[in-house]
Each structure stands twice: as C-alpha cells, then as structure tokens.
C-alpha positions as CSV (number, residue, x, y, z in Angstrom):
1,X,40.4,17.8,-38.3
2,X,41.7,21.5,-38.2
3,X,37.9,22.7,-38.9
4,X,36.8,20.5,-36.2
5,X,39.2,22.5,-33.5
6,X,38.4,25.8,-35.4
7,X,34.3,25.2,-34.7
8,X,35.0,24.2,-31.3
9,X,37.0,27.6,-30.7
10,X,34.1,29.6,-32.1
11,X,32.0,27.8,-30.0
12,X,33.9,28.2,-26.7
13,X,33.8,31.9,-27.8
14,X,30.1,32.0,-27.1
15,X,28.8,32.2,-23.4
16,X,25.1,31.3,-24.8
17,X,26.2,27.9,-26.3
18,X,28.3,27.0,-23.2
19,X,25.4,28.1,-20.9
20,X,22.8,26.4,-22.6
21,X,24.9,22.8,-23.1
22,X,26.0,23.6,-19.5
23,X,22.2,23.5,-18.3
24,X,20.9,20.9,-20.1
25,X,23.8,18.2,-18.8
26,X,22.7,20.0,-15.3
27,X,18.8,19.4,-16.1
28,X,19.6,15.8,-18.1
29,X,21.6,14.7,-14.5
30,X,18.7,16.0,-12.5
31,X,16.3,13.8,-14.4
32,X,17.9,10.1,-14.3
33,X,18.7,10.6,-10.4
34,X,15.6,11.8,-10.4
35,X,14.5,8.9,-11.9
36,X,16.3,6.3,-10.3
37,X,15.1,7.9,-7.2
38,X,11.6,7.1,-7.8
39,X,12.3,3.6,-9.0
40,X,14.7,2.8,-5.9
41,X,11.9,3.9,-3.5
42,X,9.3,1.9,-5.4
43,X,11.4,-1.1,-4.8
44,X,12.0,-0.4,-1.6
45,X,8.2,-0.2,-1.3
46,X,7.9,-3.8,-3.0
47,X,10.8,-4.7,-0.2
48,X,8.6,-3.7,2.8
49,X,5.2,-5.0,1.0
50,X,6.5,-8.4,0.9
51,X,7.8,-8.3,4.4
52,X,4.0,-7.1,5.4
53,X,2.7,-9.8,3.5
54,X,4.3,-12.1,5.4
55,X,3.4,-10.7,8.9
56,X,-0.1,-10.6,8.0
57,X,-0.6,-14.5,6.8
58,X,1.2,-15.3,9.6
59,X,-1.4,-12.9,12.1
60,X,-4.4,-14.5,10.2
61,X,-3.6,-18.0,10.7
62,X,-3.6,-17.5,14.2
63,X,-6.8,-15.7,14.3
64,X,-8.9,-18.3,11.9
65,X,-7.0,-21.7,11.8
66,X,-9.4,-22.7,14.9
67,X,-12.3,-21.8,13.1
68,X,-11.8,-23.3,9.9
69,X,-14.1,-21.2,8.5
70,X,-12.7,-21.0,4.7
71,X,-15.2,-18.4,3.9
72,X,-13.7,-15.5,6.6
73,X,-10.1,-16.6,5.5
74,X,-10.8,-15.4,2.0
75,X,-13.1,-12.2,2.8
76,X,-10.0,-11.0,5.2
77,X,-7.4,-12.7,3.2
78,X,-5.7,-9.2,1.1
79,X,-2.7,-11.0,-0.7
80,X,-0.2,-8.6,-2.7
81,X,0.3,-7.9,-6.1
82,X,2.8,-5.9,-7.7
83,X,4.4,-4.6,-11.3
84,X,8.5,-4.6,-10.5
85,X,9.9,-1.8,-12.1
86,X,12.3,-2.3,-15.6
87,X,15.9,-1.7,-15.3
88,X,15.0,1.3,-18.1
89,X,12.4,2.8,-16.0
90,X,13.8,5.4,-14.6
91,X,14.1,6.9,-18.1
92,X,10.4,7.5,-18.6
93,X,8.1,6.6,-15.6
94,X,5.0,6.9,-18.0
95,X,2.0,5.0,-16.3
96,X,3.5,4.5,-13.0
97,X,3.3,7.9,-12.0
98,X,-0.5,7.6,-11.9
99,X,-1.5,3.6,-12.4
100,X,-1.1,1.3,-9.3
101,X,1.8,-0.8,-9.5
102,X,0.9,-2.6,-5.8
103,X,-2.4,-3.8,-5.5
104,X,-3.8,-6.4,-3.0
105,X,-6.6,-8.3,-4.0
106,X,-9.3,-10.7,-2.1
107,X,-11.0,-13.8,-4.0
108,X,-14.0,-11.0,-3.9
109,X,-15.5,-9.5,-7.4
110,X,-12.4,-8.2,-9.2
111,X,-13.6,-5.6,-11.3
112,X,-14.0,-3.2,-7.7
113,X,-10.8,-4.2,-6.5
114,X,-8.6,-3.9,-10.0
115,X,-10.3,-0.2,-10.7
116,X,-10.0,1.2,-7.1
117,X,-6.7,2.9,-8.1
118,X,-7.8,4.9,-10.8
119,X,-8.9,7.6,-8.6
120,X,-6.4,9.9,-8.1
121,X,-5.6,13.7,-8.2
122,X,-5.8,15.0,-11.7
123,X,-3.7,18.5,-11.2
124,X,-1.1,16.2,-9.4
125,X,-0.8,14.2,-12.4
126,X,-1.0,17.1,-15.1
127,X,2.3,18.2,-15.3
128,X,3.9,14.4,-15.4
129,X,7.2,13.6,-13.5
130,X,10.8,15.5,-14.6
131,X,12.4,12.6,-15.9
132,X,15.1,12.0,-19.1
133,X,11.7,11.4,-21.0
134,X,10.7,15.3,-20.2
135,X,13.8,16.9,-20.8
136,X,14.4,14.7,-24.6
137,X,11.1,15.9,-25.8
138,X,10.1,19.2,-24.6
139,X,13.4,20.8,-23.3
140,X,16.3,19.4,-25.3
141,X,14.3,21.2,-28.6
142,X,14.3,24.6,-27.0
143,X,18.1,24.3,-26.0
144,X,19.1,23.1,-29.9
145,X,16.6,26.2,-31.0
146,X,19.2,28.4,-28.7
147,X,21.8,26.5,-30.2
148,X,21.2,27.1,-34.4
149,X,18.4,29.9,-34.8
150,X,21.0,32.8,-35.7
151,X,23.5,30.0,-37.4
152,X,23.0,31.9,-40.9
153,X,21.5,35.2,-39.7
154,X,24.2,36.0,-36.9
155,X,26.9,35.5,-39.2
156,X,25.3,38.2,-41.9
157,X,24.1,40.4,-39.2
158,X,27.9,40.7,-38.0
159,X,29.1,41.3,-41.8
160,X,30.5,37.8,-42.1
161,X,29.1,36.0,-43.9
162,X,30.2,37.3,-47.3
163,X,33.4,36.8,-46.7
164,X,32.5,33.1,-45.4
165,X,30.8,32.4,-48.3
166,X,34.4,33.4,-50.1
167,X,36.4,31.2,-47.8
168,X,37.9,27.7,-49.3
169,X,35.6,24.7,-47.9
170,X,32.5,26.7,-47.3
171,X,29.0,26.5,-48.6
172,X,26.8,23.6,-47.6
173,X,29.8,21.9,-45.3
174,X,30.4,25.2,-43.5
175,X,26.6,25.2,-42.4
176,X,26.9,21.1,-41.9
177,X,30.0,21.3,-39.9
178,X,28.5,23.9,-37.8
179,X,24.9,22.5,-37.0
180,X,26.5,19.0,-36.7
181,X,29.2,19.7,-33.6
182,X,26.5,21.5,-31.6
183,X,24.1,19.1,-32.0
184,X,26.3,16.1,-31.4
185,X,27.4,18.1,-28.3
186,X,24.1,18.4,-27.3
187,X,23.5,15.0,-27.6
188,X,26.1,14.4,-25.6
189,X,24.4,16.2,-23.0
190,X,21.7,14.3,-23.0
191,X,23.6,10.5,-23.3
192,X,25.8,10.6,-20.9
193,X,23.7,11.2,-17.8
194,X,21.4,8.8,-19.4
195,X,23.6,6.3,-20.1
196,X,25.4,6.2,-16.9
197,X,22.0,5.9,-15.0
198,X,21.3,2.8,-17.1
199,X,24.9,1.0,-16.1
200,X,24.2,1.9,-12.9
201,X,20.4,0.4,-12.7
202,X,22.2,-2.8,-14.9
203,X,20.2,-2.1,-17.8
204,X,20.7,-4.7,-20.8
205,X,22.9,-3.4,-24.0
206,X,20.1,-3.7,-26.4
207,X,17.5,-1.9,-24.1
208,X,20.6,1.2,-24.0
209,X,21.3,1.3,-27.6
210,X,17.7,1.2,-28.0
211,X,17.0,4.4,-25.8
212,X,20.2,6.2,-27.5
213,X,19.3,5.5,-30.6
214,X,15.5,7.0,-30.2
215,X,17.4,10.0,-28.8
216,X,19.5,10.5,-31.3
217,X,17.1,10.2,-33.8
218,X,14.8,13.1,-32.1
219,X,17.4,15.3,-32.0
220,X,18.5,14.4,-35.7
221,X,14.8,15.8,-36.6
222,X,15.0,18.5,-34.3
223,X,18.5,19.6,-35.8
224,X,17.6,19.3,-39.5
225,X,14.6,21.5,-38.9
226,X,16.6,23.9,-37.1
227,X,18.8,23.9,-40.1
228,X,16.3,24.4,-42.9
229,X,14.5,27.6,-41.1
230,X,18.2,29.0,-39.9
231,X,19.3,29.0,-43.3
232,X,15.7,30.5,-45.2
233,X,17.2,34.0,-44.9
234,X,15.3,35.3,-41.8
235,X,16.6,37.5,-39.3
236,X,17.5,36.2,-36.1
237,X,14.5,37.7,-34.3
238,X,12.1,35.9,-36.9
239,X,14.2,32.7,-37.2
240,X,13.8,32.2,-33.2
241,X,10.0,33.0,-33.3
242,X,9.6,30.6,-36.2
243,X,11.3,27.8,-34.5
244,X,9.4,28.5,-31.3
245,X,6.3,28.1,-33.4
246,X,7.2,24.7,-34.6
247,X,8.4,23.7,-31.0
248,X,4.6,25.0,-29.9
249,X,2.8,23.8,-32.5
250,X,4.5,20.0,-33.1
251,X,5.1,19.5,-28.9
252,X,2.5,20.6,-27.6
253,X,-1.0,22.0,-30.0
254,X,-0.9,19.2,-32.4
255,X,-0.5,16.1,-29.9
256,X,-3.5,18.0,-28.1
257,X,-5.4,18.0,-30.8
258,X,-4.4,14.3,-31.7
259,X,-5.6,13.3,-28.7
260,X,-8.9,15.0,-28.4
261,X,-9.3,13.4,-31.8
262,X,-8.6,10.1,-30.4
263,X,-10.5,10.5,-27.6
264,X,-13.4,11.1,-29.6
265,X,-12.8,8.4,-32.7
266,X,-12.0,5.8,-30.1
267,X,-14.5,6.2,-27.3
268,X,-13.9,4.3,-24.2
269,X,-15.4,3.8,-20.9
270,X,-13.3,4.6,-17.7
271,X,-12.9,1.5,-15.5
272,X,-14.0,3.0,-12.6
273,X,-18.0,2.7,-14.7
274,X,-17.6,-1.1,-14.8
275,X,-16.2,-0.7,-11.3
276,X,-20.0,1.1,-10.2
277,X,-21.9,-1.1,-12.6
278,X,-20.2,-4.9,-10.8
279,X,-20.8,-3.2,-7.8
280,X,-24.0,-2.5,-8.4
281,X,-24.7,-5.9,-9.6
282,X,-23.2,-7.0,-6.5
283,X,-25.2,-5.2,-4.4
284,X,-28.8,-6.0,-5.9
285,X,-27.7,-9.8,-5.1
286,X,-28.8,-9.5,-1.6
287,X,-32.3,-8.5,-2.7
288,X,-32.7,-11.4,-4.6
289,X,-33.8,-15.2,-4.0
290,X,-30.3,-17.3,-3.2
291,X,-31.7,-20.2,-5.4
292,X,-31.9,-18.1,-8.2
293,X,-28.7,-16.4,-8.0
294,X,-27.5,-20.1,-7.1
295,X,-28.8,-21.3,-10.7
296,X,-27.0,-18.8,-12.4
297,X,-23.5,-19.4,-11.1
298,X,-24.4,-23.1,-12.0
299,X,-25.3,-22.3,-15.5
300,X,-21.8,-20.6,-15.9
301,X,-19.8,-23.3,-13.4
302,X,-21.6,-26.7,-13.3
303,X,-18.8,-28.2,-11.7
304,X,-20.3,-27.2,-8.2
305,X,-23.8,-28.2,-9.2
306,X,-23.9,-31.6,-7.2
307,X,-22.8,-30.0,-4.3
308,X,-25.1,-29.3,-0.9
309,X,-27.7,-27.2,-1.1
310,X,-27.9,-24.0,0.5
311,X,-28.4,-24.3,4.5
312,X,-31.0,-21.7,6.4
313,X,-29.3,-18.8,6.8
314,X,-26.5,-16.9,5.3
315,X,-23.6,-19.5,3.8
316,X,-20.1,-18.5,2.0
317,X,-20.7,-20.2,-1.2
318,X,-23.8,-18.1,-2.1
319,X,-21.4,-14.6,-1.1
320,X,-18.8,-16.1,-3.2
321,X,-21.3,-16.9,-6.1
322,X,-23.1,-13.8,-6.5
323,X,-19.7,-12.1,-6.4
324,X,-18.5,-14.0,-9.1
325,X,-21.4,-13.1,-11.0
326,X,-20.9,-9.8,-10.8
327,X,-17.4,-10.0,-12.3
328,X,-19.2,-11.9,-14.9
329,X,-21.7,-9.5,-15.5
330,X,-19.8,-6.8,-16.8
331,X,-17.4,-8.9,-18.8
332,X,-18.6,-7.6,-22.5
333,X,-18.1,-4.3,-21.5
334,X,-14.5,-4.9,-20.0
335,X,-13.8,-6.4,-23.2
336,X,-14.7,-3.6,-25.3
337,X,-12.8,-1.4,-22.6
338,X,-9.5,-3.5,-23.1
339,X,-10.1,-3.3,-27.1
340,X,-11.1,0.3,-27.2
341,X,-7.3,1.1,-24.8
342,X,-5.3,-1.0,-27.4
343,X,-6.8,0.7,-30.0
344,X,-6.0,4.0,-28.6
345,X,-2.6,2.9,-28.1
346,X,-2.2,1.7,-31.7
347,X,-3.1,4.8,-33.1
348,X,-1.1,6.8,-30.8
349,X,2.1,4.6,-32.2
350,X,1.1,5.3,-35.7
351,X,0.9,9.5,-34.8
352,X,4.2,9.0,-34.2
353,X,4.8,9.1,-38.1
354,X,3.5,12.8,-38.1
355,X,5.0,13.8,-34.3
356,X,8.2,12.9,-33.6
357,X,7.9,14.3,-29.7
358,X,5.0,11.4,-30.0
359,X,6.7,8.6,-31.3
360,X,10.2,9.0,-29.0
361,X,7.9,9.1,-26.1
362,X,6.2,5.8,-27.1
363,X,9.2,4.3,-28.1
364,X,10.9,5.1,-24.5
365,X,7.8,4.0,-22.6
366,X,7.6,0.8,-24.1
367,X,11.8,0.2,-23.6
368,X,10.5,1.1,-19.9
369,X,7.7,-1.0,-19.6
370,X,6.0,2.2,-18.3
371,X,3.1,2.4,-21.3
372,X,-0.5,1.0,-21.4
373,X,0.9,-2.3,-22.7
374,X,2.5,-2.8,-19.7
375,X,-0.3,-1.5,-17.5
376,X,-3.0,-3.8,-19.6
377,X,-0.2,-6.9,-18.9
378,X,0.0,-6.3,-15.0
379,X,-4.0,-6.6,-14.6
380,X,-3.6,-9.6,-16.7
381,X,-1.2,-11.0,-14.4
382,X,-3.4,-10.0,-11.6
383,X,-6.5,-11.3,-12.6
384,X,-4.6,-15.1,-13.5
385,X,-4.1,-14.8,-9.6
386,X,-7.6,-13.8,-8.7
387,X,-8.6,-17.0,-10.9
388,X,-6.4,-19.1,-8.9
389,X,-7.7,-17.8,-5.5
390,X,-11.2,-18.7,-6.3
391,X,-10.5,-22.0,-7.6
392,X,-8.2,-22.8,-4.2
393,X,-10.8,-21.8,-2.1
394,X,-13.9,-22.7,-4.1
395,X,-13.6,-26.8,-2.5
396,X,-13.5,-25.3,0.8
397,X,-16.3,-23.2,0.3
398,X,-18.7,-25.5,-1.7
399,X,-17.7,-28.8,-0.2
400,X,-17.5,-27.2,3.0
401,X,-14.3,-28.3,4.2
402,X,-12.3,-27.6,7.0
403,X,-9.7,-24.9,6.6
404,X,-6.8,-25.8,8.8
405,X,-3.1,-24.4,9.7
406,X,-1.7,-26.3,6.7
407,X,-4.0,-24.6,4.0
408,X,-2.7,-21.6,5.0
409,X,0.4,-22.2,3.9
410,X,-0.9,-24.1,0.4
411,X,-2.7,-20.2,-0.4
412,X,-1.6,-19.5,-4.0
413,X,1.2,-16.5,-3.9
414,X,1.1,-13.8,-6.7
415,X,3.6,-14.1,-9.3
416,X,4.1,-11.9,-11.7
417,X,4.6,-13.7,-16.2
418,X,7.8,-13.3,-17.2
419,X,7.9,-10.2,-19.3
420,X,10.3,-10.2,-22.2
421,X,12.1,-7.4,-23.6
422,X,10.0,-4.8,-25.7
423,X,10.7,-4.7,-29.4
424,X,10.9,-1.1,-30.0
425,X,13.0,-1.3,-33.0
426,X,10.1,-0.8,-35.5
427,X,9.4,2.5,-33.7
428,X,13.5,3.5,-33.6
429,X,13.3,2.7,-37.5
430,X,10.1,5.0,-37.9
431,X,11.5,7.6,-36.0
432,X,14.5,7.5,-38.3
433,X,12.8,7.6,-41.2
434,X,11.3,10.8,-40.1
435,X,14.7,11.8,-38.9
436,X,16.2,11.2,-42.6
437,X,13.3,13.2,-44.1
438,X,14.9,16.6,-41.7
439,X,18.0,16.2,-42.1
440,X,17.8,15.6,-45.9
441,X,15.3,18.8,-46.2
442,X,18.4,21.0,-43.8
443,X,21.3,19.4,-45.9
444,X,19.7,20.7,-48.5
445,X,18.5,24.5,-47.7
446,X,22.2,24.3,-46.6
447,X,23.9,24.7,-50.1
448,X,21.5,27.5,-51.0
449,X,22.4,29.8,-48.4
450,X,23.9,33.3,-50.2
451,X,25.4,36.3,-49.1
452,X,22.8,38.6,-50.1
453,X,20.2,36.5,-49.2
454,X,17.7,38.7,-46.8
C-alpha cells in the first residue's frame, strides 16, 4: 500500500483538492440537515393536523348533533388527509416541495378539492430545494472536474510527466491509482453525511445501500469521463472548459431539451382544467330541472332509485347528486390525465439510459417516495376515502335519516394503503451499466497517455 500513502501525500500537498473535498462534506452536511429539517417539520405539521382534526369533530358535533341534519354535517365536515414522509426523504424531497402532502377533503365533488393545491408560485419552485439530491447531481460533478481536469496536463505542464512515464509501476495504473483515491474520497464526501442522516431518520438497510449505490455509480460515470478527456492531451485550460461543456450540456441543456420534447410527444392536461371543467359542470346544475339531474345520478347509481322523491324546495340528496355527477363528468379526461403522467414518467425513467444526472435523480426519488408515483398513489388513497365518505353519508341523505351524536363518531377516518418499499434496483443496475461504459472508456484512454503527447 506504499503508492496508496504516496498519492495521499501528493494529494495533501494540494490546497485546491483539500479545499474542494473540504466544501463539498460542508455543502453534503448542509443538505441532509437540511433535509431532515424539512421532513421533521412536515411531521410535526401531520402532529398538529391530527390534533386539529380532532378538535374540530368534536366542535361540529356539538353544533349539528341537534339538528341531525346529515346533509350540513358533510358540506362543513373537512376531514384530513395526508402523505407521511419516507424515512429516505430527506435525501431528495422531489414532489413535496410543490405537491400537497395535507389535503382535507368534504364528501363534495373531488376533482375541485384534489386539484386546489396545484396552484402555487412558479419562481418559488424553480430553483428546487438544496438537498443531497442537488449537491449528487449538479455540484458533486463540478468538484470531481476540480478534482481530475489537469491530472495528465499538470503533471506535463510542470515537466513531470516524462520522467513519470519512466518510473516502475506507471502507465495506465499511475493514472488509475490517481483518479481512483480522489474520487473515492469524494465519495466519501458525499456518503457519509448522507448515510448518517439516514441512521438517524431509521432508514431500512436496503433503502441505504440502495441510495449509495446510485451515488456511487454517478460519480463512477462522472469520474471515467473526467478521466478520458484529462488524459486526451489537452492543456489544462482546454481540459477544464471541455469538462465544463459536458457538465452544461449533459446536466442541464440536454434534460431541457428532453423535457420540452416530452412535454410535447406526451401532451397532458393540467388538473387544475378538469378542476374548471367539474366545476363548471357543477355549477350549470343549479340551472337545470332537479328531476333530470335526479335521473342521471340514477342511471349511474340505481341503488337510491326507490328512494323518496324530491320534496319542494331545496333537499341534500339533489346537492349531493349533481356533485357526484360532476366528478363523473370529467372522468375520461382524468383518465387520460393519469395515463398521459405515467407515461411521462416512463419515459423520463428510460432517459436515464442517455443522462445519468436523469436517471440518479429518478432512482433517489422513487427510494424517497418523493416522485410522481408517489404523488399519483396519495390521490389514490385520497379518493378511496372520498368514496367511503359518500357511501357513509349517502343513507342519511337519501333515506333521510337522523344524524345523531353517535354517527359522529362512526365518520370514516382517512388512512393512508400501506406503501411498500420501492424497487429501484433496475434503475441502480441501469445506471451501472452506464457507469461501466465510463469507466471502461477512461481505463482505457489511461494506457495511451505519452510523454510527448500535446
């Protein structure tokens, strides 16, 4: 191991390397507590919204157990939903910096309720949170760049490399040996904080190795195309700008591109159109005859058909009915919504083949639970409970029951599937692959450096 301790000399020797490992640990750190931050005050916001919840059941059954008027219990009825936060979030918050992850909901048309929270700031959202997702694929690149861009070039600008080249045990391992202690220490960098925010948040063994591993393997890529343009023969000047280019082109151009692209071969609507078009549906209901909106919920739900017909005047079940409808009105085109966001999210796994920043980014927001899959999962959860709500209060309404202080307490309460642990290991393996591909093309621009080489 004497070449090990005479690298780690050299390296010591250079106040760039040490500054540059020293302030990506320093950013690394920043990002999980960051992180965990963010995730301990959204639990602590589940906490308090439970505790809420609570207080305001118990303050509407004393204002409407008297009346037992079903109908006013579920139009001021909110109950709480919520997406808990993985114990790998922290790592990449993805989605839940913008998505809801608390929403309260009414037995009312869903569509308005489940697409209220897409309206948010855009520029807030633009630059994305500083998390260990941020710093792995758009910092830790510029810091290995720092790292290996004059490995080749400062040695022959200094006159060194000649002589090198002479030495016993030189040629392609010299260059290996080299490339491989910085990047392993910059890896290290980037584990450790990582890795000790994960014990700390109780994070499972498979969902660690699975986050190291996709960071390993990004810097792996990172590293081997750091080797193979470092050892080409450049200068150091035209080494750094070439390996800024690639940093520009492959983080940030490309997955722009890739996404306009997307965007354009996978149209989709935004939710907050089928939230305008239910509620205009909604809306036109009071224009309309009741028996006729009447005979359209019972086309759909003949289960209530045999019940009493409508009284003079306004009555609950007719509200409820023509809200229902509207829900059911714009059901094709939340369909081809859903399909048209899974799609997208399918291709945006498979770009990950061509753009490694892509694919470790999908592969740590799925090990979060923080990606669209997760998103698309919590509104499934939420509407199950919406479909519950109706059908407890439906009897009330239609059969017009009493609602008394012991249905109150029978209310359905939200809770959430149980979400099993994300398979990411078919992305790990993909970004390996691609990993492989570097590293094999560095190894082998490696054994062709030469002495004279310009």
């Amino acid at each position: 191991m004497s070449w090990l301790r005479h690298e780690w000399r050299l390296l010591t020797r250079s106040r760039l390397a040490l500054c540059a490992l020293a302030l990506l640990l320093l950013l690394s750190t920043l990002a999980v507590l960051s992180g965990l931050r963010e995730i301990s005050s959204q639990r602590q916001t589940l906490d308090r919204l439970a505790q809420i919840q609570q207080q305001e059941m118990a303050a509407q059954a004393g204002r409407h157990a008297q009346s037992g008027d079903a109908g006013s219990v579920a139009y001021y009825g909110f109950h709480s939903t919520w997406d808990a936060p993985s114990s790998t979030a922290f790592l990449a918050l993805g989605l839940r910096d913008a998505a809801p992850y608390v929403l309260r909901v009414r037995a009312l048309a869903l569509q308005a309720q489940l697409h209220e929270g897409e309206s948010f700031n855009p520029e807030l959202a633009l630059a994305g949170r500083f998390d260990f997702a941020f710093v792995l694929v758009y910092l830790a690149p510029l810091f290995l760049i720092a790292l290996l861009y004059d490995l080749v070039s400062g040695e022959r600008e200094s006159g060194r490399l000649g002589t090198l080249q002479a030495m016993p045990g030189s040629g392609r391992r010299l260059w290996l040996r080299r490339a491989g202690l910085r990047s392993v220490l910059l890896l290290a960098c980037l584990a450790l904080p990582a890795l000790a925010g994960a014990l700390a948040s109780g994070a499972q063994a498979g969902a660690i190795a699975s986050v190291l591993l996709s960071a390993t393997a990004y810097v792996a890529f990172w590293s081997g195309l750091c080797l193979v343009v470092a050892t080409l023969g450049g200068s150091s000047v035209a080494n750094a700008m070439a390996l800024m280019g690639c940093w520009a082109v492959l983080t940030l151009v490309l997955p722009t591109l890739a996404n306009a692209a997307l965007s354009r071969a996978v149209p989709v609507s935004q939710g907050v159109e089928l939230m305008l078009a239910q509620r205009q549906t909604v809306h036109g209901a009071w224009d309309l005859p009741r028996e006729q909106t009447m005979e359209r919920f019972f086309r759909n739900h003949p289960e209530w058909r045999n019940t009493a017909p409508l009284p003079a005047g306004f009555h609950w079940k007719w509200y409820y009915a023509f809200q229902q409808l509207g829900d059911e009105s714009v059901a094709p085109q939340f369909a081809a919504y859903r399909e048209g966001l899974q799609a997208r999210q399918a291709w945006t796994g498979r770009l990950g083949w061509l753009l490694p920043g892509v694919g470790v980014q999908a592969a740590l927001h799925r090990q979060a639970g923080t990606d669209l899959l997760a998103q698309l999962a919590y509104q499934d959860d939420i509407a199950a409970f919406h479909a519950r709500l109706r059908t407890f209060f439906y009897p009330y309404l239609f059969e017009d029951r009493p609602f008394g202080a012991k249905d109150f307490a029978a209310q359905p309460v939200f809770t959430a599937s149980p979400r099993h642990a994300p398979q990411t290991w078919g992305q790990v393996a993909m970004l390996w692959a691609v990993a492989a591909l570097a590293l094999l093309a560095g190894g082998v621009a490696a054994g062709r450096v030469r002495p004279g080489r310009r």
